[in-house]
N, C-alpha and C positions, 0 to 999 in steps of 0.2 A: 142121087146123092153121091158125093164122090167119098170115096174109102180112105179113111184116115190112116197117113202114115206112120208108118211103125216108130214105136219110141224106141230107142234105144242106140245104143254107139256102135264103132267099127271099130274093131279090132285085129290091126294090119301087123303081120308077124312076116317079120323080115331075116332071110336066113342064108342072104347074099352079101358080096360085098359088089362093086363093081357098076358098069355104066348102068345096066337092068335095073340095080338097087337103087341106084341116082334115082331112074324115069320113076319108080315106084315110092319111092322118097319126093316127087314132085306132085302125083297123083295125089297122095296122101295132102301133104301141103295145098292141094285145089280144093279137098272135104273139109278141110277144117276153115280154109279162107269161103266155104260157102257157109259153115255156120255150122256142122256137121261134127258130133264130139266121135273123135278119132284119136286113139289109143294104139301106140305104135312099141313091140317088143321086138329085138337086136337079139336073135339068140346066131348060134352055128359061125359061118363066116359072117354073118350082118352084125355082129357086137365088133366089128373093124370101125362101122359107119361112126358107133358111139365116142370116138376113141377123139379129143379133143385137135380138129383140124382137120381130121380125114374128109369130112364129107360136106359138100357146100350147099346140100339138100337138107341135111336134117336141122339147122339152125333157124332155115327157112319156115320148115314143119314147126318147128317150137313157137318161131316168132307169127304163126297164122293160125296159133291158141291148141294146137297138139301135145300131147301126150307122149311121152316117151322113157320106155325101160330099157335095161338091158340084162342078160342074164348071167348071173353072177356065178354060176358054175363054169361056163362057157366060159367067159374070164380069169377065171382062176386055173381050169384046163391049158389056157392058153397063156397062163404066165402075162395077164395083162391086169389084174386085179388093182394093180397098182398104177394103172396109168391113169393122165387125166382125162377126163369125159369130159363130154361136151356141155356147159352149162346147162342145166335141166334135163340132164338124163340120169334117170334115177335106178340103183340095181334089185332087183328080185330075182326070183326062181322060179321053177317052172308049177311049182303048186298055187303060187297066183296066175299064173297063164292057165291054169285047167281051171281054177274059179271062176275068171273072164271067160274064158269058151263058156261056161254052161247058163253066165248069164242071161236071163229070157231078153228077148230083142237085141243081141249084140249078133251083128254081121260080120263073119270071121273070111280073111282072106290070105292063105297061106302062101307068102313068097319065096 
């Protein structure tokens, strides 16, 4: 009998800006174009990516059915609160990123 795959999403926490963040912004974009619910949060230097235009990766993620936050303290630290984001990035904090970590079956991948 073969062992039935785990339910549950991925949740990719991006805390880069930069080509690294790009590749990892592509990989993302490959989970959810196989059908894989991936959930992507922009906190540190990675709420750059969120920032409308920066990044030619994350639009990508969005339009291959991904998920994406950013973190609203970080932005507001950085005097960017007010910029525009990239269509379908939506802002929270870090106490729904600790509710995602502990949900059962979510595969967390710290970048």
């Amino acid at each position: 009998m073969t062992p039935t795959r785990p339910t549950g999403q991925y949740l990719l926490v991006e805390t880069q800006s930069g080509d690294t963040a790009e590749r990892f912004l592509a990989d993302a974009a490959g989970l959810a174009d196989a059908g894989e619910r991936v959930c992507l949060f922009l906190a540190a230097d990675g709420v750059a990516l969120g920032i409308r235009g920066a990044s030619a990766g994350l639009p990508r993620f969005l339009d291959a059915g991904g998920q994406a936050w950013i973190d609203e303290f970080t932005l507001t630290h950085r005097a960017l609160h007010h910029a525009p984001l990239t269509p379908g990035v939506r802002t929270t904090g870090m106490g729904d990123l600790a509710d995602w970590l502990l949900e059962p079956g979510t595969r967390v991948v710290w970048h």
